[in-house]
C-alpha positions in Angstrom: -27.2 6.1 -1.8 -29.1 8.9 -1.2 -29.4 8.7 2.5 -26.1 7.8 3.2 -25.2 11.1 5.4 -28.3 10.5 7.5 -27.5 6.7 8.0 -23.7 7.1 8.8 -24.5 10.3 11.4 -26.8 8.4 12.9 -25.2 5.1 13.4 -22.1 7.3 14.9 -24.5 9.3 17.1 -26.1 6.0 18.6 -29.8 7.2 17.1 -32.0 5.0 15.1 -31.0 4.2 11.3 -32.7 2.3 8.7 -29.8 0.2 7.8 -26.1 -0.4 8.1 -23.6 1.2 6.2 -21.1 0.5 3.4 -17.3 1.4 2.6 -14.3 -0.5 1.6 -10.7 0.5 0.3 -9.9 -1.4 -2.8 -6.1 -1.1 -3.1 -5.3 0.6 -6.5 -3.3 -2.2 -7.8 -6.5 -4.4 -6.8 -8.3 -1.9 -9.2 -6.0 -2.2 -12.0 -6.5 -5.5 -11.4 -10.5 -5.6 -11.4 -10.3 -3.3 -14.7 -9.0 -6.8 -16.8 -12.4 -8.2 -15.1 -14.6 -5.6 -16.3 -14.4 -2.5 -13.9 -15.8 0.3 -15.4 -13.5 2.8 -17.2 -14.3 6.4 -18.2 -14.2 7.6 -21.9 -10.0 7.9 -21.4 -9.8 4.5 -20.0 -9.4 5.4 -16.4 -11.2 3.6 -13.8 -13.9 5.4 -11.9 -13.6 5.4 -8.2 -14.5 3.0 -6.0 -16.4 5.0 -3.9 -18.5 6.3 -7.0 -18.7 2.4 -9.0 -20.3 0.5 -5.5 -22.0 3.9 -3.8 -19.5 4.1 -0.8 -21.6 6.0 1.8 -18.3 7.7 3.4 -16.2 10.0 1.3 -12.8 11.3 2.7 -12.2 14.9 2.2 -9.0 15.7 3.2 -7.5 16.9 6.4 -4.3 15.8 5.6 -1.3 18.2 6.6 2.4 18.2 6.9 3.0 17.1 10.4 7.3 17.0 9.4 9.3 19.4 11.3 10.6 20.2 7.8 7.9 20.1 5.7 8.0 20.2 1.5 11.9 18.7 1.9 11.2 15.3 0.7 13.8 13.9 -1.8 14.4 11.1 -3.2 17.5 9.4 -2.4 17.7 6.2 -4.9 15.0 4.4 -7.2 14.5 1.7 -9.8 11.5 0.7 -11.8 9.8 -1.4 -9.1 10.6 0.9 -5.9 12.2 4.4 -4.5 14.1 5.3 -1.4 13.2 8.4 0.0 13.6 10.9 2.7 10.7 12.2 4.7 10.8 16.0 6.6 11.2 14.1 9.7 14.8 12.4 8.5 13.5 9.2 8.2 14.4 7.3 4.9 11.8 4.5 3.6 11.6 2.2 0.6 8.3 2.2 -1.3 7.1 -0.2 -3.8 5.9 1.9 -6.6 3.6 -0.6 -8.2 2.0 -2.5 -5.3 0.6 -1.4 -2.0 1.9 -1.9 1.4 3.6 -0.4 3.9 7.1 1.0 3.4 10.3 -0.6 4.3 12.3 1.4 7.2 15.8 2.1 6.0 17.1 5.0 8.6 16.4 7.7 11.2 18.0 10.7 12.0 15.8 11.3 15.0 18.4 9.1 16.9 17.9 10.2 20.5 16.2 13.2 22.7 19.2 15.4 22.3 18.6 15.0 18.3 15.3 16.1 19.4 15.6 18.6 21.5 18.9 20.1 19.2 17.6 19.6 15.5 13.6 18.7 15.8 11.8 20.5 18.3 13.3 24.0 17.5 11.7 23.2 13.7 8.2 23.3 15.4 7.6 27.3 15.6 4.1 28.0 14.1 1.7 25.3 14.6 -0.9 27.5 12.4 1.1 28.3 9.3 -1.5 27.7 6.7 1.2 26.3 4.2 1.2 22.6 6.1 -2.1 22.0 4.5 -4.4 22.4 1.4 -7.4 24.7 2.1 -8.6 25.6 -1.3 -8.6 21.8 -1.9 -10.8 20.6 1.2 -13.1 23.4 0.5 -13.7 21.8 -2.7 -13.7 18.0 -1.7 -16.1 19.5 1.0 -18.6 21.2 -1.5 -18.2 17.9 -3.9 -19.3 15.3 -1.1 -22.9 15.4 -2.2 -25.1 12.9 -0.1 -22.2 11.1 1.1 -20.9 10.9 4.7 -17.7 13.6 4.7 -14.8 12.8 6.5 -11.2 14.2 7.5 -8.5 11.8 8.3 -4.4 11.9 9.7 -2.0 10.0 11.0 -1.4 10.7 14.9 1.4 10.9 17.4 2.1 7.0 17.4 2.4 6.8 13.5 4.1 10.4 13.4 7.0 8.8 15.9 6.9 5.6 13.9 7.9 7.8 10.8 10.5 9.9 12.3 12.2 7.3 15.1 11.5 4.5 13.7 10.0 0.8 15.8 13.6 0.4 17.8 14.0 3.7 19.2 10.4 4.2 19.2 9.6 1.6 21.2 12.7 1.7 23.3 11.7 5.2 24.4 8.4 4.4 25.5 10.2 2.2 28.6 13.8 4.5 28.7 12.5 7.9 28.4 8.7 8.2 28.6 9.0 11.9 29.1 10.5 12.6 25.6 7.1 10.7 24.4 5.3 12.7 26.6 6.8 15.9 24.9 6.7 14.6 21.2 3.1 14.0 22.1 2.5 17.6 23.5 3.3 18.7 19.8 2.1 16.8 17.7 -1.2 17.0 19.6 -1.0 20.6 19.6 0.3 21.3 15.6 -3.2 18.5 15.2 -5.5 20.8 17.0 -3.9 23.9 15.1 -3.9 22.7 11.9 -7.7 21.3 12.0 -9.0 24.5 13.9 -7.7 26.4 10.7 -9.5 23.9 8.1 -12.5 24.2 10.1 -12.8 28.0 10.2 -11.6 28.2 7.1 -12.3 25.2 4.7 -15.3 23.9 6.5 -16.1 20.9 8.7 -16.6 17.4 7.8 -19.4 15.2 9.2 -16.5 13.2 11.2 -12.7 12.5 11.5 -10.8 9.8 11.3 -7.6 9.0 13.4 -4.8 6.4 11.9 -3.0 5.0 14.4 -2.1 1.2 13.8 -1.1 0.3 17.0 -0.2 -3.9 16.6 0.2 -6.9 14.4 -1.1 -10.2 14.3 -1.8 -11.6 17.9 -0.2 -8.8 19.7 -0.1 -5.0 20.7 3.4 -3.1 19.9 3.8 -2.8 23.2 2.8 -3.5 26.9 -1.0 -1.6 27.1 0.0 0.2 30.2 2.5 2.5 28.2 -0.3 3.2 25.9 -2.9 3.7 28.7 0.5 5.8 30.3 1.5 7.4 26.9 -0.5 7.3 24.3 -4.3 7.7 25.0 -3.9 10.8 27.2 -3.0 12.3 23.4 -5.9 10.4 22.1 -8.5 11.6 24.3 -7.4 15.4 24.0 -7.6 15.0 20.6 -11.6 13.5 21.1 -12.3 15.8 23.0 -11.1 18.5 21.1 -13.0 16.8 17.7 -16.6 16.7 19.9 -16.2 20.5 20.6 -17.0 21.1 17.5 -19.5 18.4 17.5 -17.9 15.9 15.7 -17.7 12.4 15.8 -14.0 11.0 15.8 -13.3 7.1 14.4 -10.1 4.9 15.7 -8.2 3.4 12.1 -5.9 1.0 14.3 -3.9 -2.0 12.4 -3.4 -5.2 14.3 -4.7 -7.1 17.4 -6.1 -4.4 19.6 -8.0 -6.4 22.0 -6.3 -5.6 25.1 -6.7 -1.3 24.3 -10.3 -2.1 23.4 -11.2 -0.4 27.4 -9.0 2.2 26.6 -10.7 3.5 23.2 -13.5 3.0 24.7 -12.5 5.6 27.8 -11.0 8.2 25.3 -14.3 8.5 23.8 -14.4 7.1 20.6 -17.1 6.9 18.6 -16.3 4.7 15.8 -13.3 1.6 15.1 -12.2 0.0 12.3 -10.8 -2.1 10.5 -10.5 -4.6 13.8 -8.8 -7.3 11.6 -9.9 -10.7 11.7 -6.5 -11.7 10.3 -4.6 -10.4 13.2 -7.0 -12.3 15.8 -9.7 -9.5 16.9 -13.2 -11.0 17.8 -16.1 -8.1 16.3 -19.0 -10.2 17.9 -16.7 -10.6 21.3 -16.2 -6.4 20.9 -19.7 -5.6 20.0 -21.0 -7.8 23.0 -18.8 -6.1 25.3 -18.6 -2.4 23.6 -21.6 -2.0 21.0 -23.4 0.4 23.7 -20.2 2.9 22.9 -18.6 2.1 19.7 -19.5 1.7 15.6 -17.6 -0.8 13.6 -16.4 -0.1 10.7 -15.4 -2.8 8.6 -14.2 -6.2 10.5 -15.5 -8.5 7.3 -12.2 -11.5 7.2 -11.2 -10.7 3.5 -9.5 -13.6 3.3 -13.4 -15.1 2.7 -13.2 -12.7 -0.7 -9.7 -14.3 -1.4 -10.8 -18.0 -1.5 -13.5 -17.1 -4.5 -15.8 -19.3 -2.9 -19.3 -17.6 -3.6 -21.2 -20.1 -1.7 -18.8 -19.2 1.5 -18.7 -15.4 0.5 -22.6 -15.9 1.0 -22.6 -17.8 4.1 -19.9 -15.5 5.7 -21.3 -12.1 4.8 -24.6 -13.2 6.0 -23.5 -15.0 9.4 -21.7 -11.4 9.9 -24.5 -9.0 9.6 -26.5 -12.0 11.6 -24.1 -12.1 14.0 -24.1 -8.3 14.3 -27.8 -7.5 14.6 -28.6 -9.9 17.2 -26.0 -8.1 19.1 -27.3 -4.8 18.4 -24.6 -3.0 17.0 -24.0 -0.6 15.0 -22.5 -1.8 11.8 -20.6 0.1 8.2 -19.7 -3.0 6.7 -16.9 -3.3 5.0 -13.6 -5.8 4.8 -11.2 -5.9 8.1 -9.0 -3.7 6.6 -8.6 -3.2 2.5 -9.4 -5.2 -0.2 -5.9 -6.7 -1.8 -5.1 -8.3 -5.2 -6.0 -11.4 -4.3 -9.5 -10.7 -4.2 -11.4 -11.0 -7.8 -13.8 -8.4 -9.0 -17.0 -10.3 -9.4 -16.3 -11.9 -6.0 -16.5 -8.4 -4.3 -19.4 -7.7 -6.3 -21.4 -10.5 -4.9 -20.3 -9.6 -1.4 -21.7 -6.4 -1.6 -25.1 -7.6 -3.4 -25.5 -10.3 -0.7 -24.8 -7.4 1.9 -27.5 -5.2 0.0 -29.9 -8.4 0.6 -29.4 -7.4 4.3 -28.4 -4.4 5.1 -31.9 -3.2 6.9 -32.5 -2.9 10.4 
């Protein structure tokens, strides 16, 4: 759509739009998928993006960098047709499926302890600004591509950083046994973040917003108890917002899982934007936008599992009892599914979700 920048900024900058906005992440297995149900190919046969096929009004950018002590020392430890085993930067070894999506199976960690840290990690950190850890040619050109579309950065933080190098048991152990080895893991991570975006700012340009990936619980529950977040975790958060609205930008929460009892705390660091708030893992949008539409824009938050059942008379009820539900609590709305749009979902079922959302979308 042509107005899509203008609609996005001004639904994140709590100013008057003329409708709500759209974007969704169609997994690409879900689009090899759709492509047997009549997704549109190029000339070669390749499916055209997602973003291009259903006029997305947010395109991601980049901002991606290599936040591993050791970065470029990936190597692959084991693989078969249907997954690999491999070892990240950071030490930690995962198992990824090659051919479906998902999140990667934790195998091992070197980052055992703080003496492992302090011995073998931390030295590793020496120039926060070394312009190898990220691409600037390329997010100058994804930046001079974006066209009308809403531009955005986006990068794991601290939380997913230490899930990736510690992994969950020593992660999460630390938080109660040695919260100042967090507190000093968080102190570079933060700082190697504010380095590394300062120099794609000055030198590969700014987006329109940025995006912070932090998945912070599962279904029913937070990782852990909120007062080590509000203790350990959002003091990192709201540096980093702050330091994302110096340069005038607004800054979006990507956080996995039940979140309802951080909801005050995102709200305190700043944020300007949330998503996917997963109807799956028991988060209320209506509840949220009662108690938080004043400060936040949703992003996503539509149950998927409505798109899964293939029940176009539901898909139509439920979209429209959404962005019902939505405007007559005044919020400010991208729709989109509570997280990503899996296998299970059928191509022409999507399709009519997002024509039954166009019936809508205004203001």
């Amino acid at each position: 759509m042509k107005d899509s920048r203008d609609v996005i900024d001004a639904l994140f900058r709590n100013q008057p739009a003329s409708r709500m906005g759209l974007n969704d992440s169609p997994w690409g297995d879900t689009i090899e998928k759709w492509v047997t149900q009549g997704y549109p190919t190029d000339d070669e046969g390749n499916a055209i993006s997602s973003e291009k096929h259903f006029d997305f009004d947010i395109t991601g950018c980049g901002g991606w960098y290599a936040w591993e002590p050791w970065p470029g020392t990936d190597e692959t430890i084991e693989e078969t047709d249907a997954w690999s085993i491999t070892r990240n930067g950071a030490g930690g070894v995962l198992k990824w499926w090659k051919h479906q999506s998902g999140t990667p199976e934790h195998i091992d960690f070197a980052m055992t302890s703080r003496d492992v840290w302090d011995r073998d990690f931390r030295p590793a950190y020496t120039d926060y600004s070394d312009p190898s850890r990220c691409d600037i040619e390329g997010t100058r050109k994804a930046l001079a591509n974006k066209g009308d579309k809403f531009a955005t950065f986006g990068h794991q933080f601290m939380w997913e950083n230490m899930r990736a190098s510690l992994g969950d048991y020593v992660m999460l152990t630390s938080l109660i046994e040695d919260p100042d080895w967090i507190h000093d893991m968080g102190r570079v991570y933060t700082d190697l973040t504010k380095a590394q975006y300062k120099l794609l700012f000055e030198e590969a340009g700014k987006p329109d917003a940025v995006f912070i990936y932090e998945d912070l619980g599962y279904k029913g529950s937070l990782f852990c108890n909120p007062k080590l977040m509000e203790d350990l975790i959002f003091p990192y958060y709201k540096e980093m917002v702050d330091f994302y609205h110096s340069y005038d930008l607004p800054v979006m929460l990507h956080a996995c899982g039940y979140i309802e009892e951080v909801m005050p705390l995102i709200a305190q660091a700043g944020f300007d934007g949330l998503n996917p708030m997963e109807a799956k893992a028991g988060n209320d949008l209506f509840k949220y936008a009662e108690q938080y539409g004043d400060q936040l824009t949703f992003v996503g938050g539509f149950d998927a599992r409505i798109l899964e059942r293939g029940d176009k008379a539901e898909i139509r009820q439920g979209v429209t009892d959404f962005i019902t539900g939505l405007k007559d609590r005044g919020a400010r709305v991208v729709f989109g599914s509570d997280h990503s749009l899996s296998t299970n979902i059928d191509y022409d079922d999507f399709v009519y979700a997002i024509e039954v959302y166009r019936e809508q979308m205004a203001y």
